[in-house]
PATORSE-738046 format. One record per residue: residue number from 0; residue in one letter; x, y, z of N, C-alpha, C, O, CB in turn. Coordinates in steps of 0.1 Angstrom, whole numbers, always signed. Glycine has a CB too. Layout:
+-----+-----+-------+-------+-------+-------+-------+-------+-------+-------+-------+-------+-------+-------+-------+-------+-------+
:   n : res :   n_u :   n_v :   n_w :  ca_u :  ca_v :  ca_w :   c_u :   c_v :   c_w :   o_u :   o_v :   o_w :  cb_u :  cb_v :  cb_w :
+-----+-----+-------+-------+-------+-------+-------+-------+-------+-------+-------+-------+-------+-------+-------+-------+-------+
: NUM :   a :     X :     Y :     Z :     X :     Y :     Z :     X :     Y :     Z :     X :     Y :     Z :     X :     Y :     Z :
...
+-----+-----+-------+-------+-------+-------+-------+-------+-------+-------+-------+-------+-------+-------+-------+-------+-------+
***
This chain:
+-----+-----+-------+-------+-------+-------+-------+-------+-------+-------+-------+-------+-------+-------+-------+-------+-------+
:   n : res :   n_u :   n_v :   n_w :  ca_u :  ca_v :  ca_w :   c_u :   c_v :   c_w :   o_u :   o_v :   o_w :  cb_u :  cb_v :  cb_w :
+-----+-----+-------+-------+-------+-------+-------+-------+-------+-------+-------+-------+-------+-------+-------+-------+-------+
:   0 :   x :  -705 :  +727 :   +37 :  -702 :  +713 :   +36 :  -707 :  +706 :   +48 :  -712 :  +695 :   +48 :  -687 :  +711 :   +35 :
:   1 :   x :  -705 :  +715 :   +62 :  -711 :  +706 :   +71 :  -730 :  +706 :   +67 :  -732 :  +695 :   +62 :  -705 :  +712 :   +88 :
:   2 :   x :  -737 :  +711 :   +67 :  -749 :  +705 :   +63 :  -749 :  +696 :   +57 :  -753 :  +685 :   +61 :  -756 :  +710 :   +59 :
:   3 :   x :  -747 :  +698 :   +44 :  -742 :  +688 :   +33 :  -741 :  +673 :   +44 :  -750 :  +666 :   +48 :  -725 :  +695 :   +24 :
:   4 :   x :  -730 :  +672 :   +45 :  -725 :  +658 :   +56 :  -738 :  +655 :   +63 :  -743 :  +644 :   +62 :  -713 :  +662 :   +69 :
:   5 :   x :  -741 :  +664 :   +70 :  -752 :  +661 :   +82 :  -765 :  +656 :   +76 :  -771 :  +648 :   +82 :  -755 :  +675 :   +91 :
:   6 :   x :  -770 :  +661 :   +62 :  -781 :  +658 :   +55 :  -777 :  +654 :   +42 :  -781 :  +664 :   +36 :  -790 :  +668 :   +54 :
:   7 :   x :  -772 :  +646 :   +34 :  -771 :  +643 :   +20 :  -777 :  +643 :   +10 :  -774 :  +643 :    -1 :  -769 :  +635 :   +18 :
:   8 :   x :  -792 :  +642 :   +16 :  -802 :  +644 :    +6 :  -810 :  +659 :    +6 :  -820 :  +662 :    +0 :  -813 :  +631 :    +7 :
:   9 :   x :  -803 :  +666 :   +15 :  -814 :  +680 :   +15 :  -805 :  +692 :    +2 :  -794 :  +693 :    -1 :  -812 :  +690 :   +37 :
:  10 :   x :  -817 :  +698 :    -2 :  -820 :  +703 :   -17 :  -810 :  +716 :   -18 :  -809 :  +723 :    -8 :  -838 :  +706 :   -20 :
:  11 :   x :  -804 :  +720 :   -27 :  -798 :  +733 :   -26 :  -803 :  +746 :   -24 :  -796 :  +756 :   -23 :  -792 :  +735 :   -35 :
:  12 :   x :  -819 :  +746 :   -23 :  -826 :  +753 :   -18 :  -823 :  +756 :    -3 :  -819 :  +767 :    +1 :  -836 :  +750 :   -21 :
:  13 :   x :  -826 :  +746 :    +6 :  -831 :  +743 :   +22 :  -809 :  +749 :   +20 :  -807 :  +761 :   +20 :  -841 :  +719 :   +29 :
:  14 :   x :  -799 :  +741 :   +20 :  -788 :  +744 :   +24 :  -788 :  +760 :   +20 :  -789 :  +766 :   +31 :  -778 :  +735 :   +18 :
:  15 :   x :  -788 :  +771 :    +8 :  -789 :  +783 :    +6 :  -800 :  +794 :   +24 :  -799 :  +804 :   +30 :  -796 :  +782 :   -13 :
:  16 :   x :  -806 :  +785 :   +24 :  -817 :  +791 :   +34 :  -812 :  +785 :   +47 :  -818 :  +792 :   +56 :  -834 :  +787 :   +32 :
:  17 :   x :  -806 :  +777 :   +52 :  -799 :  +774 :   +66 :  -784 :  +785 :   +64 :  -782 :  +792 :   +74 :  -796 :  +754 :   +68 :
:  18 :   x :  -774 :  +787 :   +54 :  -763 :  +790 :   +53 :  -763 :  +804 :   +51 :  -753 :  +811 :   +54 :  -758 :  +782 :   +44 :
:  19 :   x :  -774 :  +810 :   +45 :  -777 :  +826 :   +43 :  -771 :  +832 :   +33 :  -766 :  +843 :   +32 :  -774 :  +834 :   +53 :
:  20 :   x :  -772 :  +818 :   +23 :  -765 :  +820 :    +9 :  -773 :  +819 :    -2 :  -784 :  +814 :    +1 :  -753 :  +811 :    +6 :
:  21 :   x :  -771 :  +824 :   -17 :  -785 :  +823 :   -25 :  -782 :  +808 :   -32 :  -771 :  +802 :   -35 :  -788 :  +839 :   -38 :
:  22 :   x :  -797 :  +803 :   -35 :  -794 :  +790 :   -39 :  -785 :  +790 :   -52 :  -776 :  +781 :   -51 :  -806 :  +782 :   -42 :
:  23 :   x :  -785 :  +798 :   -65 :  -776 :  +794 :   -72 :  -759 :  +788 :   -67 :  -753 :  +778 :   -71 :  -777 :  +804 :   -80 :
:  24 :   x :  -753 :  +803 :   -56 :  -741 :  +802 :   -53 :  -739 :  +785 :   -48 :  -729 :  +779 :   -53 :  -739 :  +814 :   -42 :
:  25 :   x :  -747 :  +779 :   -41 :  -749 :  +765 :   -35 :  -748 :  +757 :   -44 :  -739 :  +748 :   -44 :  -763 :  +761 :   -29 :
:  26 :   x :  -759 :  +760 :   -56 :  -759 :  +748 :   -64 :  -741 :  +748 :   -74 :  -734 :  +738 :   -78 :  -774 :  +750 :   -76 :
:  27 :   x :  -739 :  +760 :   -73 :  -725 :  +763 :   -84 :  -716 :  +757 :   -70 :  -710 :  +748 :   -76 :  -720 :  +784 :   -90 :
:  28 :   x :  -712 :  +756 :   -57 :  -701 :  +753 :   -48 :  -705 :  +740 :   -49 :  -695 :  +733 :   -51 :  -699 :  +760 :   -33 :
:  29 :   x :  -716 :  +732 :   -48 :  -722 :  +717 :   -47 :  -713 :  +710 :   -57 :  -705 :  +700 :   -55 :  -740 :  +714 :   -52 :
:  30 :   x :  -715 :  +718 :   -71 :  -709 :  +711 :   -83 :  -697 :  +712 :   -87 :  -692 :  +705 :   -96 :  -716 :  +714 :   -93 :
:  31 :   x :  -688 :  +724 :   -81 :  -674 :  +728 :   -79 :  -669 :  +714 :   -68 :  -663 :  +706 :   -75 :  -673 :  +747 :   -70 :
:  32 :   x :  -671 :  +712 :   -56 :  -668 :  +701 :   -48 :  -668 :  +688 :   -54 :  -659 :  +680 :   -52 :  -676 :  +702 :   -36 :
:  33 :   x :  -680 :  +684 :   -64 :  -682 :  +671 :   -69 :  -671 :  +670 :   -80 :  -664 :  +660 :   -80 :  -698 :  +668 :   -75 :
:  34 :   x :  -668 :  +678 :   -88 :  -662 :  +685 :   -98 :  -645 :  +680 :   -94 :  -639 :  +672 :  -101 :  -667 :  +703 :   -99 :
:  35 :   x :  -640 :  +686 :   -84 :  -630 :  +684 :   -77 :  -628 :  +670 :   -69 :  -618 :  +668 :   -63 :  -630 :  +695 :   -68 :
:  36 :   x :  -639 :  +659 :   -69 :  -637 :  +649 :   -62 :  -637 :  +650 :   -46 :  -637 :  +641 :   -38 :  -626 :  +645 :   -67 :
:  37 :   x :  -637 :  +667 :   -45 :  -641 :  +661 :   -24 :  -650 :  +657 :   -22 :  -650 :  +653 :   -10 :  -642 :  +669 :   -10 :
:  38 :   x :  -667 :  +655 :   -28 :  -677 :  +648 :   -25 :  -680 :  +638 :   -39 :  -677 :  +640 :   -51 :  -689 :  +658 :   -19 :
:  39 :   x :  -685 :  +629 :   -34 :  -693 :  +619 :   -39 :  -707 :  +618 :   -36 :  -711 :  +624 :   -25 :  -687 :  +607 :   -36 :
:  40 :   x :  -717 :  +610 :   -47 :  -726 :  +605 :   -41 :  -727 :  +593 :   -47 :  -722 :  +589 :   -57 :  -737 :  +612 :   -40 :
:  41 :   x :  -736 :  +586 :   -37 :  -731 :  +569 :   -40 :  -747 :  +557 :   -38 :  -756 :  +563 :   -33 :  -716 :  +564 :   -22 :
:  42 :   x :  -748 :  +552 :   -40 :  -758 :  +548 :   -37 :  -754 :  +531 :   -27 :  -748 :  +522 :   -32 :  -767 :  +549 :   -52 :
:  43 :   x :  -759 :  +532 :   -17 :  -756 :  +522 :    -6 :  -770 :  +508 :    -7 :  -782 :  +510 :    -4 :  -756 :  +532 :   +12 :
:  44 :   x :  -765 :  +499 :   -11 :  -775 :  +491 :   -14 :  -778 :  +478 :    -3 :  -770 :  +470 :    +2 :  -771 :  +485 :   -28 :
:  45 :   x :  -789 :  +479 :    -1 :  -794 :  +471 :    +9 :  -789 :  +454 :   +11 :  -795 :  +444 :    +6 :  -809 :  +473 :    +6 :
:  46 :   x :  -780 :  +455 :   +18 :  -773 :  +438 :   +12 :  -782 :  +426 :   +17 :  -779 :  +415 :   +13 :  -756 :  +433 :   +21 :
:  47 :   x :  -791 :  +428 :   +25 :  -800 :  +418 :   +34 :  -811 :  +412 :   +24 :  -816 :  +401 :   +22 :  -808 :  +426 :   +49 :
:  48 :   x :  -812 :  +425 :   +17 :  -825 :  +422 :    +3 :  -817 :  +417 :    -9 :  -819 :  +409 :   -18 :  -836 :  +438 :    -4 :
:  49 :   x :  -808 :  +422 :    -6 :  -802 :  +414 :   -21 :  -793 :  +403 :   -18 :  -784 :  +401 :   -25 :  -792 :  +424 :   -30 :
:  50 :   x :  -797 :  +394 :    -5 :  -792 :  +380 :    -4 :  -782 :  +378 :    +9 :  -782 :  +370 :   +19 :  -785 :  +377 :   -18 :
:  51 :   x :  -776 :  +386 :    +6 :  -761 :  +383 :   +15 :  -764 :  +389 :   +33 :  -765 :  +401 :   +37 :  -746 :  +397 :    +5 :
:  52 :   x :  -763 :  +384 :   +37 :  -761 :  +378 :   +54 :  -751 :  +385 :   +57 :  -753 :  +392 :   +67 :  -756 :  +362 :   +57 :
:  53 :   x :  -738 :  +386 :   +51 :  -729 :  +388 :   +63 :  -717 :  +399 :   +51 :  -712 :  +399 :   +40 :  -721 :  +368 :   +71 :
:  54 :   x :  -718 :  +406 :   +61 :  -704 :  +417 :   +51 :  -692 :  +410 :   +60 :  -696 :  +405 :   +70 :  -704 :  +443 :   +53 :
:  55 :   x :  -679 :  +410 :   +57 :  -665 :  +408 :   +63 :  -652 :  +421 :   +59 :  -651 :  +426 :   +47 :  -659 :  +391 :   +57 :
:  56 :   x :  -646 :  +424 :   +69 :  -636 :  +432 :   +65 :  -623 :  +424 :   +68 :  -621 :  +420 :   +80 :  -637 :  +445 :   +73 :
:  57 :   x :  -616 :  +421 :   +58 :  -606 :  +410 :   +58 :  -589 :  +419 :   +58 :  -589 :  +432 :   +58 :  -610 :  +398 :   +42 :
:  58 :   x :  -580 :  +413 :   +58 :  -567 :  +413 :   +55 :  -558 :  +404 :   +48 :  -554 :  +393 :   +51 :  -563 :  +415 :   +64 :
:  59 :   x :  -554 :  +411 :   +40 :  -547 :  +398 :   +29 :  -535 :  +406 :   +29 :  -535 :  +419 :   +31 :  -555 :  +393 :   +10 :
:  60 :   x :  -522 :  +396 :   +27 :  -510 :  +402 :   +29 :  -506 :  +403 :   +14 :  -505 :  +394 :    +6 :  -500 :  +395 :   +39 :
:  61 :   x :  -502 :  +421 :   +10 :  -498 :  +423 :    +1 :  -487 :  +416 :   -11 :  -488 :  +420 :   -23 :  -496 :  +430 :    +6 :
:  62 :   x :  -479 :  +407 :    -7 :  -478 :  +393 :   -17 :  -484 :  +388 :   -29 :  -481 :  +386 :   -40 :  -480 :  +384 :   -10 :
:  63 :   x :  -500 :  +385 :   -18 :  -508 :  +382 :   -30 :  -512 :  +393 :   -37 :  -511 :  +405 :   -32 :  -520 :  +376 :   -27 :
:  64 :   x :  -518 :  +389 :   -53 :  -526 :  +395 :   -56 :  -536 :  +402 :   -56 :  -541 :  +391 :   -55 :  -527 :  +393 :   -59 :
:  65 :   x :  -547 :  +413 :   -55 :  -563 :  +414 :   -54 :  -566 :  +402 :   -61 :  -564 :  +399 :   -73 :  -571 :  +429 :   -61 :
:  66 :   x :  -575 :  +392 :   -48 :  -583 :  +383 :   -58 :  -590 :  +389 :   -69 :  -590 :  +401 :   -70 :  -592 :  +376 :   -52 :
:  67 :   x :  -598 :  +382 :   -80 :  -609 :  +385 :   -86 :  -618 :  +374 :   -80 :  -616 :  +362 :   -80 :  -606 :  +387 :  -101 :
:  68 :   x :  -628 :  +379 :   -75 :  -643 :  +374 :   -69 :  -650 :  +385 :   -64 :  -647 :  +396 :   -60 :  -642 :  +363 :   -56 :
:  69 :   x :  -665 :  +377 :   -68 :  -675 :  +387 :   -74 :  -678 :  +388 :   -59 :  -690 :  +392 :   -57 :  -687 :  +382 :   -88 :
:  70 :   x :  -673 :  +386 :   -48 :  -679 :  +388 :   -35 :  -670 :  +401 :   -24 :  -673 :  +408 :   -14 :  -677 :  +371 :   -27 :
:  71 :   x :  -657 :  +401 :   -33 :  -651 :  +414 :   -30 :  -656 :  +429 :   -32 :  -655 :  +433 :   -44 :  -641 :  +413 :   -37 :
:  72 :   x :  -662 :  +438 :   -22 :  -670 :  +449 :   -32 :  -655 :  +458 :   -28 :  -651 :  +464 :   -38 :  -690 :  +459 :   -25 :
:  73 :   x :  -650 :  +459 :   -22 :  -640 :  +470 :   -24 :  -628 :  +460 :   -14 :  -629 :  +450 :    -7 :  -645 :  +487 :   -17 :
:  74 :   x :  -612 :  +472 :   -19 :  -599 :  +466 :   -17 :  -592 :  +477 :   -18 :  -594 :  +485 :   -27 :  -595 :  +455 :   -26 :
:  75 :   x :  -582 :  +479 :    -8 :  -576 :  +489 :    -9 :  -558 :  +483 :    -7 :  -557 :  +474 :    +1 :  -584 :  +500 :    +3 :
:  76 :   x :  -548 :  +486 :   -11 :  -537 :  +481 :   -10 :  -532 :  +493 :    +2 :  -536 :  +505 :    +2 :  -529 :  +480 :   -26 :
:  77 :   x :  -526 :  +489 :    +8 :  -515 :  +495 :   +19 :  -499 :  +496 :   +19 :  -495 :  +489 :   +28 :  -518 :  +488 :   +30 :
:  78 :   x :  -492 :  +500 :   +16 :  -480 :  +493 :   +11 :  -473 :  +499 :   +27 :  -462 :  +494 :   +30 :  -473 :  +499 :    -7 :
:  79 :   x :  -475 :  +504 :   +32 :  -469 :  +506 :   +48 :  -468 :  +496 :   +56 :  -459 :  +492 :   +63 :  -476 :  +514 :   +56 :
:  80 :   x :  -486 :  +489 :   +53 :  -486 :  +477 :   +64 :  -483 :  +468 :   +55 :  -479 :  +458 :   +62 :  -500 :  +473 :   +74 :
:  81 :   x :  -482 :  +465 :   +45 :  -478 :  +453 :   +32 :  -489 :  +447 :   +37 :  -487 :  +436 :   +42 :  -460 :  +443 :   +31 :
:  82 :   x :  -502 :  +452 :   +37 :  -512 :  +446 :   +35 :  -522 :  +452 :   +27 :  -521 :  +463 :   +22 :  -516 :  +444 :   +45 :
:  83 :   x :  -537 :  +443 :   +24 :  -542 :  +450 :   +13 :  -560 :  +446 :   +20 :  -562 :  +434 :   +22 :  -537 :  +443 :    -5 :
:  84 :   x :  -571 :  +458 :   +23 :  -576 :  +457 :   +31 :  -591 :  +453 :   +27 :  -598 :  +463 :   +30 :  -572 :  +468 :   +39 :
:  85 :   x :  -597 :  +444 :   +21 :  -610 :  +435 :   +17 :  -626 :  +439 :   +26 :  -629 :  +437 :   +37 :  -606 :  +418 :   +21 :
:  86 :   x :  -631 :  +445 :   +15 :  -645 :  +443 :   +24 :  -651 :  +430 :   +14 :  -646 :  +428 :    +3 :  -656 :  +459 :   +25 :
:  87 :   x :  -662 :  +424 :   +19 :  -666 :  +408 :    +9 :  -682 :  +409 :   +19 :  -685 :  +411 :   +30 :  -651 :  +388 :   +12 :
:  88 :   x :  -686 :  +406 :    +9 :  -701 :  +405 :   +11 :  -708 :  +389 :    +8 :  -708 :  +384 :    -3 :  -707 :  +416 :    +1 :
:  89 :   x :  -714 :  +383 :   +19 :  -713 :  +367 :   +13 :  -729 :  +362 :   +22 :  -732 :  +365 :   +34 :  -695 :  +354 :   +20 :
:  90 :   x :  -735 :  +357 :   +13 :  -747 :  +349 :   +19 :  -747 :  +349 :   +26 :  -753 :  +357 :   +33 :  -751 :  +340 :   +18 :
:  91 :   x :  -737 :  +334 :   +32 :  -741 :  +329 :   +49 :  -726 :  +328 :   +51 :  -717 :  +331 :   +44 :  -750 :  +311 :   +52 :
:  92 :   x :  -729 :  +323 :   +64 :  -715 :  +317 :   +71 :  -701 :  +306 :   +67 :  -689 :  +305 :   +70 :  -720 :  +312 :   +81 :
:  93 :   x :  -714 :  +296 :   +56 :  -703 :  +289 :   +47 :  -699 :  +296 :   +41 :  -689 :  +301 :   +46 :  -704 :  +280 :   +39 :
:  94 :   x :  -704 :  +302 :   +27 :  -698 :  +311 :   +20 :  -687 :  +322 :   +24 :  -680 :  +327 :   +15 :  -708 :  +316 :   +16 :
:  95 :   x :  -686 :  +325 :   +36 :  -677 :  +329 :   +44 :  -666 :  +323 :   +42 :  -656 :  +327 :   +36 :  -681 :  +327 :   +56 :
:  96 :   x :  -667 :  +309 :   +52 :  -658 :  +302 :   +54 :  -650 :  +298 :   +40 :  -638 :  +298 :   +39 :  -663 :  +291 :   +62 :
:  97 :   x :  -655 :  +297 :   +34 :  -651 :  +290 :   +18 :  -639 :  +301 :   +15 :  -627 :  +299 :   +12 :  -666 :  +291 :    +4 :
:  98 :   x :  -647 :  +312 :   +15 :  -637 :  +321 :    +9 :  -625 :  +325 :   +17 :  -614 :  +324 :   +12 :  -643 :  +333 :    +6 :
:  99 :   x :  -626 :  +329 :   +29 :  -616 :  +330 :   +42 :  -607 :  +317 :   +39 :  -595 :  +319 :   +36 :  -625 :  +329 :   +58 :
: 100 :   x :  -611 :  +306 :   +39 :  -598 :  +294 :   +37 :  -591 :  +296 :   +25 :  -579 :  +297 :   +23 :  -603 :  +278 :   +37 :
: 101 :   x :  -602 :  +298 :   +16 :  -594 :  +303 :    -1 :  -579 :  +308 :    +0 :  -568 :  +303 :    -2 :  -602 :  +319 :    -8 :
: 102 :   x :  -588 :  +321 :    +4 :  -577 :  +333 :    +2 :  -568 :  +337 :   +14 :  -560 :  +346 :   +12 :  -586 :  +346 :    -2 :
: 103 :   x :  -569 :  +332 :   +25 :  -563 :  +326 :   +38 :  -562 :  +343 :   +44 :  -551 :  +349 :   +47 :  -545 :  +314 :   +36 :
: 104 :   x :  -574 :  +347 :   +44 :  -574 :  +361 :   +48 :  -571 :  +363 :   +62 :  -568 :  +352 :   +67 :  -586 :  +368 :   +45 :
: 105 :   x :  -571 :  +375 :   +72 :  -574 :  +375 :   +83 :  -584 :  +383 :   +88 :  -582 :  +395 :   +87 :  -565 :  +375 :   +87 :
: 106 :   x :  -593 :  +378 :   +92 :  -603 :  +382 :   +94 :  -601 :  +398 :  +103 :  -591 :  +401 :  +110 :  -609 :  +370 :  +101 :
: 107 :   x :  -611 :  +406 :  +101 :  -607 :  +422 :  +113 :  -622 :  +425 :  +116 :  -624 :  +433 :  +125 :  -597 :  +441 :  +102 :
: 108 :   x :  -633 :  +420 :  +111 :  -649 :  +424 :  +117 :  -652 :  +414 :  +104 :  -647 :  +412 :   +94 :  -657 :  +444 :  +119 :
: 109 :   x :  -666 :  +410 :  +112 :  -680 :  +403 :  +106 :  -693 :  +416 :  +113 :  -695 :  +424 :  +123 :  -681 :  +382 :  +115 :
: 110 :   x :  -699 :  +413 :  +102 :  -711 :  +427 :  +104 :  -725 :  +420 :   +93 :  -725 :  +422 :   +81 :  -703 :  +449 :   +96 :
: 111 :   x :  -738 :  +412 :  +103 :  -745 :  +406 :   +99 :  -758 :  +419 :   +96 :  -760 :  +429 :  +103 :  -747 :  +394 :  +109 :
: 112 :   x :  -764 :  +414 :   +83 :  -769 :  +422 :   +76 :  -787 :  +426 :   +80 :  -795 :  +435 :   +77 :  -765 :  +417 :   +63 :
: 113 :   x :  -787 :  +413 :   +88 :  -805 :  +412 :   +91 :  -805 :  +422 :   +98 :  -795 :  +427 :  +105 :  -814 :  +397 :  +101 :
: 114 :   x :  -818 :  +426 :   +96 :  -823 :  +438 :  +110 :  -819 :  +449 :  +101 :  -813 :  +449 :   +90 :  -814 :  +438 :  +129 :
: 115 :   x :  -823 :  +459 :  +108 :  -820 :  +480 :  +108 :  -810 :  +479 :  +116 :  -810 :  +474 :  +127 :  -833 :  +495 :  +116 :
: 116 :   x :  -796 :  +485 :  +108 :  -789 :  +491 :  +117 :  -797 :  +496 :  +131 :  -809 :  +499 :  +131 :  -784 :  +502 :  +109 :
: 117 :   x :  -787 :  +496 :  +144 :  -790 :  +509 :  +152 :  -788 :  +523 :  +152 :  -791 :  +531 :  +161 :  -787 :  +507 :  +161 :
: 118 :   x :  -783 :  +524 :  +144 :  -778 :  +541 :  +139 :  -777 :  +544 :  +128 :  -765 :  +546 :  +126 :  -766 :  +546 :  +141 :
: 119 :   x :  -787 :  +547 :  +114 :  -784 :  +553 :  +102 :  -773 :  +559 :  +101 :  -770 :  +569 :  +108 :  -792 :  +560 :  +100 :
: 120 :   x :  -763 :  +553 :   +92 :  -750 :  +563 :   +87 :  -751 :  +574 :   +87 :  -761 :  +579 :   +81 :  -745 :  +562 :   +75 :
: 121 :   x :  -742 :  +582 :   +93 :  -746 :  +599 :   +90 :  -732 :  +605 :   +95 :  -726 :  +597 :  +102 :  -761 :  +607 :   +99 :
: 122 :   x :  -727 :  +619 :   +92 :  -716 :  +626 :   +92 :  -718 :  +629 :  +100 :  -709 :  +633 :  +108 :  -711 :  +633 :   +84 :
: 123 :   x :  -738 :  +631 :  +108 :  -740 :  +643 :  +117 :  -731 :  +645 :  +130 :  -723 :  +653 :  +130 :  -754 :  +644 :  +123 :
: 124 :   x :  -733 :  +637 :  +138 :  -723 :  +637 :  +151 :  -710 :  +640 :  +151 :  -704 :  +640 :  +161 :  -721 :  +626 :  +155 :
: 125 :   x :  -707 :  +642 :  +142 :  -690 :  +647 :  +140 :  -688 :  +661 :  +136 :  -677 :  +667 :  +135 :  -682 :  +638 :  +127 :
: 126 :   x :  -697 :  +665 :  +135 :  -697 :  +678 :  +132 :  -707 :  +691 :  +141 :  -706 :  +703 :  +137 :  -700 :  +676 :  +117 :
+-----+-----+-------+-------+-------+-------+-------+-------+-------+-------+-------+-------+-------+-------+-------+-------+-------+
***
């Protein structure tokens, strides 16, 4: 699993030949893990090309509802903190603002989308 993490896209071949295992056993544990839900694969879409400026990680207090808006990509409820925890993906900075007053969120990070990351996502360092 740790390769796996460290490389996501390397082939069940190359993991069988780093791990000193034969590729079938790889490809059968790959699809046992997906099978079980401890891995995913996901496809992470470029938000800068597809318009949007600015991701936000918000806080809305469990009271409300999950809005429905198409700018919400994920929401998670917390019932510990009786909060419910918003990521939102929005053009610009109005579009921001619009929604933030809406839904009278509280803001927890803004993360502008122009440019390359400085660090490709990756599991590697942690492992």
């Amino acid at each position: 699993m740790k390769t796996l993490l460290q490389n996501p896209r390397i082939s069940d071949r190359e993991i069988a030949r780093i791990c000193g295992l034969s590729q079938p056993t790889v490809t059968r544990r790959r699809q046992e893990l997906q099978n079980e839900g401890l891995i995913r694969f996901v496809t992470v879409p470029d938000l800068s090309k597809l318009g949007f400026g600015i991701i936000a990680f918000s806080l809305l207090d469990l009271k409300h509802e999950i809005p429905v808006n198409p700018a919400i990509m994920w929401a998670k409820e917390d019932v510990l903190s009786h909060q419910i925890l918003l990521v939102s993906a929005h053009q610009d900075f109005e579009k921001f603002i619009e929604f933030k007053r809406t839904y009278k969120v509280v803001t927890l990070a803004l993360c502008f989308t122009h440019g390359e990351p400085h660090k490709p996502l990756s599991f590697g360092n942690f492992f």
